[in-house]
C-alpha positions in Angstrom: -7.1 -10.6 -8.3 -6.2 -7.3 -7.1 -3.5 -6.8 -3.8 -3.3 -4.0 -1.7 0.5 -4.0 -0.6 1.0 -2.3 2.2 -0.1 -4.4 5.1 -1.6 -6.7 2.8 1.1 -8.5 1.3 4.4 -6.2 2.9 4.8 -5.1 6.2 4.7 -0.8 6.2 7.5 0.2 8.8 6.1 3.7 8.3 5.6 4.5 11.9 9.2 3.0 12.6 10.4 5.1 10.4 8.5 8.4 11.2 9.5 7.4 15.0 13.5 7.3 13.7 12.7 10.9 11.4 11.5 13.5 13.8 13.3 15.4 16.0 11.7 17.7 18.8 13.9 20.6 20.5 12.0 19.3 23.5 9.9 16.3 24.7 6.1 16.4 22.9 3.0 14.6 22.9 2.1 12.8 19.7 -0.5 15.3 19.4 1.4 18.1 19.3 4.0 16.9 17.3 0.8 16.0 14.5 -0.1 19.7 15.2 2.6 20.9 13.0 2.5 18.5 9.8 1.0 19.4 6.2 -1.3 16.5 5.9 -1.4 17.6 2.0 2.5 16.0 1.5 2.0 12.5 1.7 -1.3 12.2 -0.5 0.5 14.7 -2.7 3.7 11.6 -2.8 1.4 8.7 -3.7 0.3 10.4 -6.3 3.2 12.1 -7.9 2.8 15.5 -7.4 5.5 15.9 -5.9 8.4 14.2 -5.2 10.7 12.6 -2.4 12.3 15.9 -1.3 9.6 17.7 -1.8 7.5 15.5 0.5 10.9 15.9 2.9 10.8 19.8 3.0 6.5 20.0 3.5 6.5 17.4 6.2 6.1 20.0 8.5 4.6 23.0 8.0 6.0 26.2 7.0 6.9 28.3 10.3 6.9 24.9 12.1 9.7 26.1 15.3 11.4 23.0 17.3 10.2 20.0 15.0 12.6 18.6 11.7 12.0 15.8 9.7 15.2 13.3 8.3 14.6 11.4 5.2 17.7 10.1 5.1 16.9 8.1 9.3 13.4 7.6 7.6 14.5 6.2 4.8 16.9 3.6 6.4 14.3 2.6 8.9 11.6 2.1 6.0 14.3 -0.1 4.1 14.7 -2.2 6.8 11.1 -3.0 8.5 9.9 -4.3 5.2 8.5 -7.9 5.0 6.0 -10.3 3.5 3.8 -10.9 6.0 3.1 -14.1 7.1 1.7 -16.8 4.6 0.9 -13.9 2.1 3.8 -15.0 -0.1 2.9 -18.5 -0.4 -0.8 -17.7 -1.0 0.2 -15.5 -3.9 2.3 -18.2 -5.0 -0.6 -20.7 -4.8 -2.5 -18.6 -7.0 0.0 -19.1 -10.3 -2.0 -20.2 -12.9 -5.0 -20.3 -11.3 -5.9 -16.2 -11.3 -3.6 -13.0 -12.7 -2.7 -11.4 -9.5 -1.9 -7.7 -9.5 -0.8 -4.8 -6.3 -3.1 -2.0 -6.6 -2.0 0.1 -3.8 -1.6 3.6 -2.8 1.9 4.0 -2.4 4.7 6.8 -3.8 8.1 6.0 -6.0 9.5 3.8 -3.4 7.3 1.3 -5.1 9.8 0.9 -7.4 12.4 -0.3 -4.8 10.0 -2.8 -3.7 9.6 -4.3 -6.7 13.5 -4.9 -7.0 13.7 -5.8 -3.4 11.0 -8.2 -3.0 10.7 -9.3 -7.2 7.1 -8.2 -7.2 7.2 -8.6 -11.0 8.3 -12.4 -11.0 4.9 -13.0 -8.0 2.4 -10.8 -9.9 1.2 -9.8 -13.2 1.4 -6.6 -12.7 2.3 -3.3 -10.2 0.2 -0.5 -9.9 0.0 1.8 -7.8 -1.0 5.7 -6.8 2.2 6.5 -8.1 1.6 5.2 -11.5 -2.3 6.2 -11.5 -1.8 9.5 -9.9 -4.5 9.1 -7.7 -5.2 7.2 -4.6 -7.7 5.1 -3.5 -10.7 4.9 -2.1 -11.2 7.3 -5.5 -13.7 5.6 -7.8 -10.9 6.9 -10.4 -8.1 4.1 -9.2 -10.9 1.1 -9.8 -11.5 2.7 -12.9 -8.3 3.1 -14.2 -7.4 -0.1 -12.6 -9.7 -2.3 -14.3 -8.8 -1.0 -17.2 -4.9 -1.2 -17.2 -5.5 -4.9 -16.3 -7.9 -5.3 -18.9 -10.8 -7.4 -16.6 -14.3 -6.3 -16.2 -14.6 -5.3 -12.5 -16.6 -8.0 -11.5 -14.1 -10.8 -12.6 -11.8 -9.2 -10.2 -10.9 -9.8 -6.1 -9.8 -6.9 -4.7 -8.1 -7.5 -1.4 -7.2 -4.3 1.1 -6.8 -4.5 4.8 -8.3 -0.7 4.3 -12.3 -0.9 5.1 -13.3 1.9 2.5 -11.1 1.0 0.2 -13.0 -2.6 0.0 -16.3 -0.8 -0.1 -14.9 1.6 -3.0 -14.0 -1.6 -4.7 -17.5 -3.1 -4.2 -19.0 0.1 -5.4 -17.9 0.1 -8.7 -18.7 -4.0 -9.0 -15.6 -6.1 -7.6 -15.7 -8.2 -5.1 -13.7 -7.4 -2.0 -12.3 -9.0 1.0 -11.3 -7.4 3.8 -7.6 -8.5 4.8 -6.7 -9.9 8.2 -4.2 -12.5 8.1 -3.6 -15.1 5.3 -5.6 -17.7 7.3 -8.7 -15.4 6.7 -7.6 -14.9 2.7 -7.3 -18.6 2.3 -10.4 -19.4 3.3 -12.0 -16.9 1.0 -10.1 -18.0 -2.1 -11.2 -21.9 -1.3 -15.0 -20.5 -0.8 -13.9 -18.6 -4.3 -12.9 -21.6 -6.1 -9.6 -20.7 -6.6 -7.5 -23.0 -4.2 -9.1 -26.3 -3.1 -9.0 -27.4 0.5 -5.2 -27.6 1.2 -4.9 -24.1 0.0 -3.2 -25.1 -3.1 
């Protein structure tokens, strides 16, 4: 089974923290704030390409007047709003022995501090994400390269995202996919899957 993580198994506090980051000389509409940001930074962080101070400097764009961006409020805000989300643990947990479970998310470095934080290499078999691949879903490249870091043909494989396309770019290249919305939901799929029974166990 593949995980998304970000609001699949963890909590993202990235709007939190993007709330705590920018600063505006004087009081702007969301939209106008979004008027100014490189949209290329953040893609360009899940995958590698740049790094975390990089992705600082190009939040907004060059010439931007009256907007700043502060890793340093982001980054303490992102720390903290991290969480398992409700039940996801324990159906992760349930799984031991019953299916290899693996995070195949689009997510930068900081992956790396959530695998520390949260022991993500004690609940799964193994951590991949856009940072490792160096490229992001819903690219039929990460299912590729995916499937075979993990050594499974793709349709042995779950692939759970709370990301629509990224489900259908999953399907597309022969896993099966389930559309995350609570652990209620994911239960019920892995007891119509065969791989809890009933009691969700």
């Amino acid at each position: 089974m593949c995980f998304d993580l970000m609001d699949t198994v963890l909590y993202d506090p990235y709007r939190e923290a993007l709330a705590a980051a920018i600063w505006t000389a004087a009081p702007a509409a969301p939209a106008e704030v979004a008027r100014h940001r490189d949209r290329a930074c953040w893609p360009a962080f899940e995958t590698g390409e740049i790094d975390e101070a990089e992705f600082a400097r190009r939040f907004f764009r060059e010439g931007a007047e009256g907007v700043s961006f502060d890793i340093d409020a982001f980054n303490r805000v992102r720390r903290a709003g991290y969480r398992f989300l409700p039940g996801v643990r324990e159906v992760v947990e349930a799984l031991r022995g019953r299916a290899l479970r693996f995070v195949a998310s689009n997510y930068p470095v900081w992956v790396e501090e959530l695998r520390e934080t949260f022991a993500l290499d004690a609940l799964f078999e193994g951590v991949y994400s856009s940072h490792h691949l160096r490229v992001r879903k819903p690219a039929r490249e990460f299912f590729d390269l995916l499937v075979s870091r993990i050594g499974v043909d793709a349709g042995e494989c779950l692939f759970v995202d709370d990301r629509a396309e990224n489900c259908d770019a999953a399907a597309a290249v022969g896993m099966r996919a389930h559309l995350f919305d609570g652990a209620a939901g994911l239960r019920a799929r892995l007891v119509g899957e065969g791989l809890l029974d009933e009691e969700g166990r």
